[in-house]
N, C-alpha and C positions, 0 to 999 in steps of 0.2 A: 504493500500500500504506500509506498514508501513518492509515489508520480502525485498519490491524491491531494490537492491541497485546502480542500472545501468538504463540509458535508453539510447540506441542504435539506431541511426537513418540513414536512405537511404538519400542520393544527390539528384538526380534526380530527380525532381517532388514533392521533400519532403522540404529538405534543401534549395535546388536551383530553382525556376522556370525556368525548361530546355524549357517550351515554350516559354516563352517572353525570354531566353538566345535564343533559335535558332532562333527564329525570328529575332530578332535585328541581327546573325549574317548573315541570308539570307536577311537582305536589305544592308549588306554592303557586300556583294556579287554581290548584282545587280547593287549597286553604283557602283563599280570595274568594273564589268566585262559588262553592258548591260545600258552603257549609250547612246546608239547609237539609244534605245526603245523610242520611246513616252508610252508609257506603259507596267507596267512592274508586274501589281496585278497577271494575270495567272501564269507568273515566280516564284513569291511570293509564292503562293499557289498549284504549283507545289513540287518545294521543298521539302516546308512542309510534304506535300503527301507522298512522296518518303522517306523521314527519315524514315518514319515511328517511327514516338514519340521518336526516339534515338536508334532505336530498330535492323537498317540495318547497315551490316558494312559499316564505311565509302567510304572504297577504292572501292566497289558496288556502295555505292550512288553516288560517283563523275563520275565514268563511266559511269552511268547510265547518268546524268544531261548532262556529256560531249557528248553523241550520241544523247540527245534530245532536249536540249535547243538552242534556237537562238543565239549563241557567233558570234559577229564578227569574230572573230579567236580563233579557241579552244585552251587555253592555255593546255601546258604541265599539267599531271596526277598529277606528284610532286609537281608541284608548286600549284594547287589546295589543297593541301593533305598540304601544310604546310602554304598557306594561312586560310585554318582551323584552323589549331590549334593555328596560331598567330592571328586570329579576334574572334576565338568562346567563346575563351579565355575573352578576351578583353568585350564579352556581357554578361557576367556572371552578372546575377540578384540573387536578395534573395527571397524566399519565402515573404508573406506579416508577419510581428512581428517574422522571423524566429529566426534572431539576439536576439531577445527579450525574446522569450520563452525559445531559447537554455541555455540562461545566467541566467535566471529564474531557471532552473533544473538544472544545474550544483552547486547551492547553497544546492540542497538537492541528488543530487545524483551523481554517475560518470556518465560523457556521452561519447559516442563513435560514430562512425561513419563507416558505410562498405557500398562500392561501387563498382557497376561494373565497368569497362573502364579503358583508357592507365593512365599509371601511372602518363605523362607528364600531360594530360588534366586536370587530375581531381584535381590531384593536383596546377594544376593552375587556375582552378577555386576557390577551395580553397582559396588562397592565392590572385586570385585579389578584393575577396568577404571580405578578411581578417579574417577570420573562424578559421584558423588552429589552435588557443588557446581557442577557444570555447569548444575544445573534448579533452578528456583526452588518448583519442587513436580512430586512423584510420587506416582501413584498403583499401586499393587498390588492386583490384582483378589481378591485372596483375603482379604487384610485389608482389602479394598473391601466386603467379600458381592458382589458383583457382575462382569459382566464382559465387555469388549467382543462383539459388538457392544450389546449394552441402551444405550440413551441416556441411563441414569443415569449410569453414570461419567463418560462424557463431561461431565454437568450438575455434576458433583462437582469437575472443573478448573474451568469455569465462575461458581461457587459462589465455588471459592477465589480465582480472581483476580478477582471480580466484575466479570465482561466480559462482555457478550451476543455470543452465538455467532458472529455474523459480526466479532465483533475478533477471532478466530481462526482460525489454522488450523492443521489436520492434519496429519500426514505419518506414514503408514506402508503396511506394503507388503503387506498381506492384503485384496482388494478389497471383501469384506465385512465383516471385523470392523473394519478400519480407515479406510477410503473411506466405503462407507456408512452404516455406523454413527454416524460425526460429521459423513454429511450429512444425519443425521436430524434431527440436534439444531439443523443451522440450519448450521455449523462450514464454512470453505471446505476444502477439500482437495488434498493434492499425495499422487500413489503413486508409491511405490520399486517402480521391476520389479524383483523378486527371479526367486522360486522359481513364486509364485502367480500362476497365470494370470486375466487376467481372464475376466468372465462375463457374459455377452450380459443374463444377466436385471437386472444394476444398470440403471439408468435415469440413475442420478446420475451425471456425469461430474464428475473433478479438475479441480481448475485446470489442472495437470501431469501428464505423466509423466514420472518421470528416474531414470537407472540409478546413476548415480551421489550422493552428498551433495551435493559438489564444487560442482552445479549450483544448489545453493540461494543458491549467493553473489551469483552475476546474479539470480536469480528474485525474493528477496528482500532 
């Protein structure tokens, strides 16, 4: 590994555990809005459902929840839409050793960071997780205009540590926006099994697969 001189890493599901973050923010969703239940596990599990792993747009899934869920009184669209972003905020969890390993690799290499999603959010996940001096550069697809998989962003970490692709690598856990997306650009890759199963139709294969961060410490 001795050529690599960056390791680039995904949010979602890599950096952040966006399940136990959505989780925690759909029970205080239910605390808020559906204390009126004696039970409230289907609402719970509902939700969930409906995200789909971070994958629907918001403003779909709250319309969605708002025509199907039991509210006492269905609150306004907005105020759902900005009760989001000020409690999903606020459940931001870290991967298990994420802190640990990140700080471990920044000793031997640059690290970076590219993510999908609003500029406000992720950045404030970021920042409630206390991350943001962990990387030596992040990119945000929204204040990017672009957004995984396109091979621009990826060229836009690239760009900023002026490294050709093969002194990097990857690591996140969506087979296509994150695997092969930046084995488009040239970028080696390791995948987090999360949530997202892989897909017979990549062709590209990781260096790795690993369930854990933990594992990056032997790997690299």
């Amino acid at each position: 590994m001795d050529h690599i001189k960056a390791i680039i890493f995904d949010l979602d599901n890599t950096i952040l555990n966006r399940t136990s973050t959505f989780e925690g923010f759909s029970q205080s969703l239910i605390n808020t809005y559906f204390a009126h239940l004696e039970t409230t596990d289907d609402i719970l599990k509902r939700i969930i459902e409906l995200d789909e792993d971070g994958y629907k747009d918001k403003d779909v899934l709250f319309n969605e929840l708002l025509h199907e869920l039991p509210w006492a009184e269905n609150p306004p669209h907005a105020e759902l839409m900005e009760f989001y972003g000020r409690e999903y905020v606020k459940s931001a969890v870290l991967m298990e050793q994420a802190r640990e390993v990140v700080q471990h690799l920044k000793g031997k290499y640059k690290t970076g960071l590219i993510t999908n999603g609003k500029t406000e959010i992720q950045y404030g996940k970021i920042d409630q997780l206390g991350i943001r001096d962990d990387f030596d550069h992040i990119i945000v697809s929204e204040e990017a205009g672009v957004k995984k998989p396109d091979p621009r962003i990826f060229k836009l970490a690239l760009d900023h540590f002026n490294l050709s692709p093969e002194q990097c690598i990857y690591i996140g856990d969506h087979p296509v926006n994150d695997v092969e997306g930046a084995a488009k650009v040239g970028m080696r890759t390791i995948w987090m099994k999360v949530n997202q199963p892989w897909q017979d139709s990549i062709t590209t294969k990781p260096l790795h697969a690993i369930e854990h961060l933990g594992e990056l410490k032997d790997l690299l």
